[in-house]
GUTI-986443 format. One record per residue: x, y, z of N, C-alpha, C in turn; residue in three letters. Coordinates in steps of 0.2 Angstrom, whole numbers, plus 5000, padded with zeros to 4 digits. Example, Ala and Ser with C-alpha at 12.3 -4.5 7.8 and 13.67 -1.06 7.14 Angstrom:
2
506649725039506249785039506649845039ala
506449895035506849955036506450005039ser
This chain:
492
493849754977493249794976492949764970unk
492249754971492049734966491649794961unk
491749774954491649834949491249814942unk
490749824941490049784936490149804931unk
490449884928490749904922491149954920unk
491149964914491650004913491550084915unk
490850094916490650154919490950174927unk
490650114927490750094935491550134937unk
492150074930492650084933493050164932unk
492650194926493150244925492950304930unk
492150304930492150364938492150334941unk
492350284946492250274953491550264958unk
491050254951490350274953490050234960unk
490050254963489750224971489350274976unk
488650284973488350324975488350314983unk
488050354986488150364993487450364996unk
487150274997486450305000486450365005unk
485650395007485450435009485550435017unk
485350375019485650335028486150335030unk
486750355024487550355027487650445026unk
487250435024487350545022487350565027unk
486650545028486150615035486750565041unk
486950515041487150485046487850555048unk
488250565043488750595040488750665042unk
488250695040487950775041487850775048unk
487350715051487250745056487850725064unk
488450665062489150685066489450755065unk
489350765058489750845059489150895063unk
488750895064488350955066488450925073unk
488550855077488650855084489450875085unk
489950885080490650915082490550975081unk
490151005080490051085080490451105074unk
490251075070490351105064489951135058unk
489851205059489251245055489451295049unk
489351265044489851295036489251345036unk
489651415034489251445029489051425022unk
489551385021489651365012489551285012unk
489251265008489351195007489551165001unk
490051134999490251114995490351034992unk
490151014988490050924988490350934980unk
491250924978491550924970491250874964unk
491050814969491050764965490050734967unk
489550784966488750764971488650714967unk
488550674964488150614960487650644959unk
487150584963486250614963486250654971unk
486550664973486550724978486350684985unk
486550654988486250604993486750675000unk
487150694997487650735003487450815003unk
487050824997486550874998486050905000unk
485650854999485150835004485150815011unk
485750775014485750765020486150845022unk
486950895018486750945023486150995022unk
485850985017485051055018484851065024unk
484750965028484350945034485050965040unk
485350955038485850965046486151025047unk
486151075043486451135043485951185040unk
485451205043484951245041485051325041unk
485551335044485851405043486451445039unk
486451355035487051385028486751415022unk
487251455021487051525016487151485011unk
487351445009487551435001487751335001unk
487451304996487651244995487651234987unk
488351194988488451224979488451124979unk
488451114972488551034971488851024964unk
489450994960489650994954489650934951unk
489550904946489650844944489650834937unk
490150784935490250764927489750754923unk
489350724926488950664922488150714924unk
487750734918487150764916486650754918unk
486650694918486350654921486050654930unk
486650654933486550644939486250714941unk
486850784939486750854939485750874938unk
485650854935484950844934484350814941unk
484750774942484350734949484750784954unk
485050824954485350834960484950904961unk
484750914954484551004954483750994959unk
483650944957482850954966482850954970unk
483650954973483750964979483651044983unk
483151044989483151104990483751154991unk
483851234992484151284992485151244989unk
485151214985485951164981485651204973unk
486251224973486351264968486751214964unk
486751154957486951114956487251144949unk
487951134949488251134940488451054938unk
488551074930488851004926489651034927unk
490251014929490951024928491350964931unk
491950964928492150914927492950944932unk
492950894938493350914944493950924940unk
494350874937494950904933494950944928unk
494550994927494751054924494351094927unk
494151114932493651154936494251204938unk
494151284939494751294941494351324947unk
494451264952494351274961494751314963unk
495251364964495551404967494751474967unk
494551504962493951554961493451534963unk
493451444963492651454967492651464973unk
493051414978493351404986493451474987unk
493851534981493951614987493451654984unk
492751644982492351664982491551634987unk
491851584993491351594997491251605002unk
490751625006490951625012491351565018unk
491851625024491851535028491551545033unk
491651495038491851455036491651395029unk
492051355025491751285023491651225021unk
491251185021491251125021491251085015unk
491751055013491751015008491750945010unk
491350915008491250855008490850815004unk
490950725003490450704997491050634998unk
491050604992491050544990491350524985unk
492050564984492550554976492650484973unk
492850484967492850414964493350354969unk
493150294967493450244971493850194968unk
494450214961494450204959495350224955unk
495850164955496450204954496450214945unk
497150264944497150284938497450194932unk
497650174937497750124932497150084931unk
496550074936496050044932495750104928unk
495750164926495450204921495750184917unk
496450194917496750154911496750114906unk
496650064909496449964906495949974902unk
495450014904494950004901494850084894unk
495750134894495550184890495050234893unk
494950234898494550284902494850374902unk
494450424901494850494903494750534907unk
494350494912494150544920494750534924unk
495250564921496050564925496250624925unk
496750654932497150714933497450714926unk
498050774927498550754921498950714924unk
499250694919499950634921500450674926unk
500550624931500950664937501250594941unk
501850624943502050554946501950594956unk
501350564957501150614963501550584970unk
501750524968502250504976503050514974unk
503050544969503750554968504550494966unk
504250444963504650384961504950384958unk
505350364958505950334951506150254949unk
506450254944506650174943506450124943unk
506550074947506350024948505450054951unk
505650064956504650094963504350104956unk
504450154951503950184944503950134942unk
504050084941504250024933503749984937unk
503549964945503449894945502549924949unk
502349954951501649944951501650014956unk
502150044962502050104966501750154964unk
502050174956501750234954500950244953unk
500550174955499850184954499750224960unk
498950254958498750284964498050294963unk
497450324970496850324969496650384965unk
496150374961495950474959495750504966unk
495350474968495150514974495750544977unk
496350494979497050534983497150584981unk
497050604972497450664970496750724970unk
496250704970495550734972495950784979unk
495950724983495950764991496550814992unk
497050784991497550824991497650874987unk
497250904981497150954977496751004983unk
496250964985495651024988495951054995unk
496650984998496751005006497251065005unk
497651074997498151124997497551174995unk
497251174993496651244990496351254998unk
496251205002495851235010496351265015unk
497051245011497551255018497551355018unk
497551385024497651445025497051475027unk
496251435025495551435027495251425034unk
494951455034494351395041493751365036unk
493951295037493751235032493551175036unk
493251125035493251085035493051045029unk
493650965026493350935023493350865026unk
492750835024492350775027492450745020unk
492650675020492650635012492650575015unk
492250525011492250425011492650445006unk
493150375010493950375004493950295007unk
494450265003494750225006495250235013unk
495350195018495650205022496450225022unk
496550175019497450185016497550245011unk
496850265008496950335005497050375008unk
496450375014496450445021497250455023unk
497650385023498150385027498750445022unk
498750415016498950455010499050515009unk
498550525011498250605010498250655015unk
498350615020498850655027499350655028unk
499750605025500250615023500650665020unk
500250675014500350715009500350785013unk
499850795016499650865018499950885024unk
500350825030500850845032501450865031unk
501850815027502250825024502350905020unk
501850935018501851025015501751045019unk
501451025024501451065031500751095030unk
500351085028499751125028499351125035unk
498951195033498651205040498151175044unk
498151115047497651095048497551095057unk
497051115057496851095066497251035068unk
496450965065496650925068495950865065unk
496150815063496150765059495950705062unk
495150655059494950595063494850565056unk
494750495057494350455051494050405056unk
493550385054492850355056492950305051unk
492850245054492850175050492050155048unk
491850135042491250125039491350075034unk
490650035034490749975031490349965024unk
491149975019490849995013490649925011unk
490849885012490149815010489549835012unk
489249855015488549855018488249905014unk
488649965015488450025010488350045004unk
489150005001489350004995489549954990unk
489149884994489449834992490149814988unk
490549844990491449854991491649814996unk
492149774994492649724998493149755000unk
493249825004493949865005493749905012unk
494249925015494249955022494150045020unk
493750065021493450125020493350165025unk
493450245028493350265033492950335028unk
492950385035492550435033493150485035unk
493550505032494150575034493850645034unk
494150675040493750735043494350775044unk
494450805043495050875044494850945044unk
495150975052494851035051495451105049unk
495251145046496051175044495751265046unk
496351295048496151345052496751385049unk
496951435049497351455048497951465056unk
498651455053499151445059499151395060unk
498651335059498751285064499351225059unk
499451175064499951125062499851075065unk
499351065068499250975070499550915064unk
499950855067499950805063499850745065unk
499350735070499050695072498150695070unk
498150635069497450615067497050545071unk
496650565074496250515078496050465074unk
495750425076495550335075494750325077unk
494450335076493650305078493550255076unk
493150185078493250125075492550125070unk
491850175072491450175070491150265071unk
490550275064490650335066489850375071unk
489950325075489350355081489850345087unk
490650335087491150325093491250375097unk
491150425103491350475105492150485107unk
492350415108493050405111493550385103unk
493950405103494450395098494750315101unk
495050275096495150205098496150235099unk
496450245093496950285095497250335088unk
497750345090498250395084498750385080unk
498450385074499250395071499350465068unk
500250455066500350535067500950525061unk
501150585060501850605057502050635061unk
502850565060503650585066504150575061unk
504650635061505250615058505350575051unk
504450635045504850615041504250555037unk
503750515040503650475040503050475046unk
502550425043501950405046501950345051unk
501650365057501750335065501150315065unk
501150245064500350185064500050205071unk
500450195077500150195083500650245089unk
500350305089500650355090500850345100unk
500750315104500850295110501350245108unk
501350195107501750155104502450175103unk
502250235096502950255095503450285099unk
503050315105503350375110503750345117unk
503550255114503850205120504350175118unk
504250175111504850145108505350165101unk
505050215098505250265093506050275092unk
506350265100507050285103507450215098unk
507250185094507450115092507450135087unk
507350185083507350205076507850215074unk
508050215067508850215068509150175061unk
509750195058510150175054510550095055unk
510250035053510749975055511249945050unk
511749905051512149885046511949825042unk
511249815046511049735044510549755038unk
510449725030509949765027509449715024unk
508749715025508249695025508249675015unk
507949605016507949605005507449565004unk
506949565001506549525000506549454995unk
506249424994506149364991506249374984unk
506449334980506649324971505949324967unk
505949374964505149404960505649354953unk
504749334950505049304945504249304941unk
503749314944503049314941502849274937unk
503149214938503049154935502949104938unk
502449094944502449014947502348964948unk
501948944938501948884936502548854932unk
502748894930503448884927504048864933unk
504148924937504748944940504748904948unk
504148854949503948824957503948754954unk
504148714957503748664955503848604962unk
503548544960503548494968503848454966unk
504148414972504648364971504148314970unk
504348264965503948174961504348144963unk
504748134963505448094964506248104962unk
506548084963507448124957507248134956unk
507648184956507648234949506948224945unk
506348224948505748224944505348284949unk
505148334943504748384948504048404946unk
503348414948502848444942502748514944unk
502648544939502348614939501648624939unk
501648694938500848714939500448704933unk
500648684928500348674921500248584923unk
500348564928500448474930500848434925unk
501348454923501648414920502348414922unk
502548364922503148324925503748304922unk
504048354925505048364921505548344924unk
505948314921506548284923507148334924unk
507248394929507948424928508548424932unk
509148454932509748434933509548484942unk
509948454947509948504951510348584955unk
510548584947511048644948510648694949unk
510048724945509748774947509048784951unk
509148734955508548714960508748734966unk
508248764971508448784977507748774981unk
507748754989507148734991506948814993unk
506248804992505948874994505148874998unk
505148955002504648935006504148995004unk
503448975002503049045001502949085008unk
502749125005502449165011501849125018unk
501549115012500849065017501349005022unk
501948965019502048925023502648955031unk
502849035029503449045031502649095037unk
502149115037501749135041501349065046unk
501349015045501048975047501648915052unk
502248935049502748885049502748835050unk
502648825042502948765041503648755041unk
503548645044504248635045504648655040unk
504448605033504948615028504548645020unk
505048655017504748695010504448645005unk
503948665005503248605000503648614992unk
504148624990504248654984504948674982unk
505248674974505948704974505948754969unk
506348794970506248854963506748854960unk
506548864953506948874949507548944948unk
508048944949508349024951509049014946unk
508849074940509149074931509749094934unk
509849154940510349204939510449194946unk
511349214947511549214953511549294956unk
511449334948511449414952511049454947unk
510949504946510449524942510749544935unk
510349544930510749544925511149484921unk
511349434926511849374922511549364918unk
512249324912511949304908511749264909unk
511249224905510649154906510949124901unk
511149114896511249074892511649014895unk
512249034899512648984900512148914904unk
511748924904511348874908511148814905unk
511248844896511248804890511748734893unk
512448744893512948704896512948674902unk
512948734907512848704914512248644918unk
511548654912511048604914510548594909unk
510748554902510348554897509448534897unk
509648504901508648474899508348534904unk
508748584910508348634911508348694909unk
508948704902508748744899508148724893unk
508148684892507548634887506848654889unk
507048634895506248664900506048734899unk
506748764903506448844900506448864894unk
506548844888506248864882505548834880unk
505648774882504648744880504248794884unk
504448824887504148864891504248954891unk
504448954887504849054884504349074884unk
503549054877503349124877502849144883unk
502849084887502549124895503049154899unk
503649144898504049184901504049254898unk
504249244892504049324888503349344889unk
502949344890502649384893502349404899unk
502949404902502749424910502549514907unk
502349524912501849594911502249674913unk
502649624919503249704921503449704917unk
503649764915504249814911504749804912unk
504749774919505949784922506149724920unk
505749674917506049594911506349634905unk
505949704901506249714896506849714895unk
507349704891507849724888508349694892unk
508149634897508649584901508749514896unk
509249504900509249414899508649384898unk
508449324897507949304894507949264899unk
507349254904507149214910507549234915unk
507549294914507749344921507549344927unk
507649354933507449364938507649424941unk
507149424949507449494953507449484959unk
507849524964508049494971508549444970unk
508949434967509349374965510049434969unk
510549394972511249414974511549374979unk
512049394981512449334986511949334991unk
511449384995511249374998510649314999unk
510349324991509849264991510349214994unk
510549194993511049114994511449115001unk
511349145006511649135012511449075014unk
511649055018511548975020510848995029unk
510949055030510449035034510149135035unk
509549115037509049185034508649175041unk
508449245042507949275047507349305043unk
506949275041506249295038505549315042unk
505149345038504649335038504149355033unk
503549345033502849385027502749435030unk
502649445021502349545022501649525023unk
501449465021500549495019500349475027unk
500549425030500049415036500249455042unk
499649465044499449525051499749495056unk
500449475057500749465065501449475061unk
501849455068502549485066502849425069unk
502949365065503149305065503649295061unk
504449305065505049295063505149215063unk
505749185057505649135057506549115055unk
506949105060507849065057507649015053unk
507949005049507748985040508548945038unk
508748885038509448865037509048835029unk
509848785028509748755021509448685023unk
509248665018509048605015509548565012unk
509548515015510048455008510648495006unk
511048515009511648585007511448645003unk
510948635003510748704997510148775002unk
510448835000510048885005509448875005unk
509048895006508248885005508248975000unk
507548964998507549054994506649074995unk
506449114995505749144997505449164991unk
504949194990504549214986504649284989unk
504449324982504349414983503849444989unk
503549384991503249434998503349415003unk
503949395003504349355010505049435009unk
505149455017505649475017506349445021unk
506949465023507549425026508049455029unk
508249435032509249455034509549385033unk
509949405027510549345028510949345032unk
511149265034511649265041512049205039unk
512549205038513249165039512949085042unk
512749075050513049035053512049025057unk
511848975058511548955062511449005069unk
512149025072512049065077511949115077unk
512249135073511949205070511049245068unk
511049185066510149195065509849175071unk
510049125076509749125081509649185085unk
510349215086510449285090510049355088unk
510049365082509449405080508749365078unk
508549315079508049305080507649335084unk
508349295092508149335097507949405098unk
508149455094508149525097507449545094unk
507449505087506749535083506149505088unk
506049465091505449435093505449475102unk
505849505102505849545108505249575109unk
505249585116504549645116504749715115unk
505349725114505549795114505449815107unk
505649745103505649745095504849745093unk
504449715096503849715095503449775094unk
503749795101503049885101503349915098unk
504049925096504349985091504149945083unk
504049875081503649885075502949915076unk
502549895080501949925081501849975081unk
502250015081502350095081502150125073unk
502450065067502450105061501850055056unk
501849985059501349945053500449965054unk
500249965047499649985048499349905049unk
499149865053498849815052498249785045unk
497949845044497349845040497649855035unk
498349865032498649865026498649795022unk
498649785014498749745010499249695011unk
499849725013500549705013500849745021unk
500549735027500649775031501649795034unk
501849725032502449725034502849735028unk
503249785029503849775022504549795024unk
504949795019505749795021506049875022unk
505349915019505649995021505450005031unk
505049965032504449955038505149935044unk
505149855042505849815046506649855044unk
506749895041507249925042507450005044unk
506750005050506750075051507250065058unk
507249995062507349955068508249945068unk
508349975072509150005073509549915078unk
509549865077509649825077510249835081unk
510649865082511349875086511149915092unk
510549955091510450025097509949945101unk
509549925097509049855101509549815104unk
509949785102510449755108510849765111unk
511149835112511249875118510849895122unk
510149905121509449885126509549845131unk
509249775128509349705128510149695132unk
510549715131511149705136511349635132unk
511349645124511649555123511949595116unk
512749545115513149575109512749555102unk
512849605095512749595090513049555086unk
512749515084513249455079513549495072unk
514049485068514249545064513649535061unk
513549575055513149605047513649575044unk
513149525040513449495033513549555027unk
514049545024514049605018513549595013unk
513049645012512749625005512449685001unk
513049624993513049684989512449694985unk
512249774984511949814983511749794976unk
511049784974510949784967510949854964unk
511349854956511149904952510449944953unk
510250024954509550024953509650014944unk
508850004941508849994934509250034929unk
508950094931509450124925510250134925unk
510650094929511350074930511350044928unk
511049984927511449894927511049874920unk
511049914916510949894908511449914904unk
C-alpha cells in the first residue's frame, strides 16, 4: 500500500469518495437492509453519511464520530448526521450501541493501517496492547503478532453487535474480512450471515492491496459460519464460500465437502526453509573453486565445508533445473555453537567476521542472545539428501522432488516449504500423492489464493498423507524421523 505520510500512516487515513458510498448505501438498501440507527465510528469527511441520509430516508437517527476536528467539522453539514469529536479507542461503545434504536447499521471505512506501522513512526491511534491472535514464542518474536487497527476495530463492534439485529457493512482489507470472521466465529457470535464484495482500492484508494466491502448480518440466535464471495459489488450471484470447519477456516467451502475427509494427523512433518535474513552475505554464486560472489559483488575464496547448493523460492516455482546459488549454513541445528567454524574453515570464518556487523544487525529479536551468525530452520532435517518442496509465495501448488548436488543436500530459503526423504524413492512416491487430484482439491479447500504467502506448512500439514494413500490404493513410503526444534524459550 502506498502511504504519503506520517498522518497518513498513523490513522489509516483513506477517505472514501462519495461514488463508492452511495454505491455502498445503495447495495444495502437493495438487500433490504433498513436501520433505524445509522452508525459510521470512524466518518472522516462524511462521504458514508451522506450516502446513507440518501439511501435510507426513513432512519430515525444517524450518528458519525471522528478523531480528528477537522474532519468532525466537514461532517457536521451533513443533513439529519448528528456528528461528535471521540476517539474510537476510548469511546465507551457498549452505552452508545444500547442506547439506540434497532435495527442498526454500522458501517464506514476504519483505518487501513497495522499497529506496527503506527509504531515505526511513534504514532498513538492504537487499541491497548494486546496480543489479539493469541501467540507465543517464536510466532510473537518474528512478525505474526502484527495486526490491522481496523481488525481489532471490527472485532470490537461484531462482539458489542452480537445478540442485536445489526448489520455491519465495513471497506477492510480482504484478508482482514477473513480475520475478523474468523474471530467472530470462533466466539461464536450471533451472526445471520456474511458476504464480502471485492472493490478496487487502486481506483478508489489508490492502494496496491485486495480490499473487499464485509457485510454481516447478526440477529439474535443465529449461528451462520459461512460467508459468501462476490467478485464485484453490483454481483447478484455469489462466486463461492468460505466458511469455518473444524476449528479453522475453509477457503473453498464445496471443495472442502469433497475432500475435507483428507484432513487429518500425519507422521510426515512439513518444515520450511533456513531463515537467515541475510542474503548478501549468506547466498552467494559460484566464479570458479572455491571462488564465490556475493551480494555486496565481491569475490571470496571459501572452504566447502559449509556450503550447500540452494534453491529460492522463485527458482523452486518456475523449476528450475539446478540451484543458481550456494548458501552459507553456520549451524547444523539451532543453537550450535559457531565458533567452531573458526578451525573447521578459516577464511570462512574470516569472511563471516569481515562481515559481523551486518550480521549483528539483523532486525529479528530470535538472533538475540544466540550464537553469533545464527541461523533458523537448521536440523537433521535440513540436510536429507532428497526433499519434496514447494513455494509459499506463488499461486499454484507446484511440488517439486529435490535430490543433492555434487554429494551435498540441496537447502531452501524461508519461503520454501519441505518433507525430508531418505531415498530418491521415497520423494518420488510422495510426490506422487501430493500432485494427485485428490491432494489438489483438499488443498483448495483451505488456501486463500489472494493471500501474501498463500501456501504454508500449518496449510500443507493439515493433509493426512497416510488416509491419501489408502484412497489412491498405493503403499506409504515410511516418515523420515525429524527432530523437533526447541520452541525459543527452551533452547537458551
Amino acid at each position: 500500500m502506498s502511504i504519503k505520510n506520517n498522518t497518513t500512516v498513523e490513522f489509516g487515513d483513506f477517505q472514501t469518495p462519495d461514488i463508492l458510498s452511495d454505491k455502498i448505501c445503495n447495495l444495502l438498501a437493495d438487500l433490504s437492509v433498513a436501520p433505524n440507527s445509522v452508525v459510521e465510528p470512524t466518518c472522516g469527511t462524511g462521504s458514508f453519511l451522506r450516502a446513507s441520509a440518501k439511501a435510507f430516508p426513513d432512519c430515525r437517527q444517524i450518528l458519525g464520530f471522528d478523531i480528528n476536528p477537522n474532519y468532525v467539522l466537514a461532517s457536521q453539514t451533513v443533513e439529519r448526521a448528528i456528528v461528535q469529536c471521540d476517539d474510537f479507542f476510548r469511546k465507551d461503545w457498549n452505552s452508545t450501541l444500547n442506547t439506540l434504536k434497532e435495527p442498526i447499521l454500522l458501517l464506514g471505512n476504519p483505518p487501513w493501517v497495522t499497529n506496527a506501522e503506527v509504531s515505526r513512526i511513534s504514532g498513538k491511534n492504537l487499541p491497548k496492547k494486546t496480543n489479539i491472535h493469541r501467540l507465543n514464542g517464536l510466532d510473537a518474536l518474528t512478525g505474526k503478532s502484527n495486526f490491522d487497527i481496523s481488525e481489532w476495530m471490527l472485532n470490537r463492534l461484531l462482539e458489542l453487535l452480537s445478540g442485536k439485529s445489526a448489520v455491519l457493512a465495513m471497506l477492510c482489507k480482504t484478508v482482514v474480512a477473513r480475520k475478523v470472521l474468523q474471530y467472530a466465529w470462533s466466539k461464536q457470535l450471533q451472526i445471520k450471515s456474511s458476504a464480502t464484495y471485492s472493490v478496487n482500492a487502486h481506483e478508489h484508494f489508490g492502494a496496491s492491496v485486495d480490499a473487499c466491502l464485509l457485510v454481516c448480518t447478526l440477529e439474535p440466535g443465529a449461528s451462520s459460519q459461512e460467508c459468501e464471495i462476490y467478485l464485484h459489488l453490483d454481483e447478484s450471484t455469489a462466486y463461492s464460500k468460505f466458511a469455518f470447519r473444524n476449528g479453522r477456516l475453509v477457503a473453498n467451502l464445496s471443495a472442502f465437502e469433497k475432500f475435507g475427509y483428507l484432513q487429518g494427523r500425519s507422521s510426515f512433518k512439513w518444515r520450511s526453509g533456513i531463515k537467515h535474513d541475510c542474503s548478501r552475505i549468506m547466498e552467494l554464486h559460484v566464479c570458479g573453486p572455491q571462488s564465490f560472489k556475493n551480494g555486496f559483488g565481491d569475490v571470496v575464496t571459501l572452504e566447502p565445508t559449509f556450503l550447500y547448493p540452494m534453491f529460492k523460492s522463485s527458482e523452486l516455482a518456475k523449476e528450475t533445473s539446478e540451484p543458481s546459488r550456494y548458501m552459507l549454513v553456520t549451524q547444523r541445528h539451532v543453537g550450535e555453537d559457531t565458533s567452531t567454524i573458526q578451525h573447521k574453515a578459516p577464511r570462512t570464518w574470516e569472511y563471516l567476521e569481515k562481515y559481523g556487523e551486518h550480521l549483528d544487525r539483523r532486525a529479528s529479536s530470535i538472533y538475540r542472545n544466540r550464537p553469533r551468525f545464527s541461523m533458523f530452520g537448521v536440523g537433521p532435517y535440513a540436510f536429507s539428501p532428497w526433499k519434496v518442496a514447494i513455494s509459499g509465495f506463488y499461486k499454484n501448488l507446484r511440488f517439486r522432488s529435490i535430490g543433492p548436488l555434487d554429494g551435498k543436500p540441496t537447502v531452501f530459503d524461508d519461503t520454501c516449504y519441505f518433507l525430508p526423504c531418505q531415498s530418491e524413492d521415497e520423494a518420488q512416491e510422495i510426490l506422487k500423492l501430493l500432485i494427485s487430484q485428490a491432494a489438489r482439491g483438499f488443498f483448495d479447500s483451505f488456501v486463500f489464493w489472494d493471500a501474501k504467502r498463500p501456501i504454508t506448512a500449518d496449510i500443507l500439514g493439515l493433509l493426512n498423507l497416510g488416509a491419501l494413500a489408502m484412497e489412491l490404493g498405493v503403499s506409504l513410503p515410511g516418515a523420515v524421523e525429524n527432530t523437533m526444534e526447541l520452541p525459543l524459550w527452551q533452547s537458551q
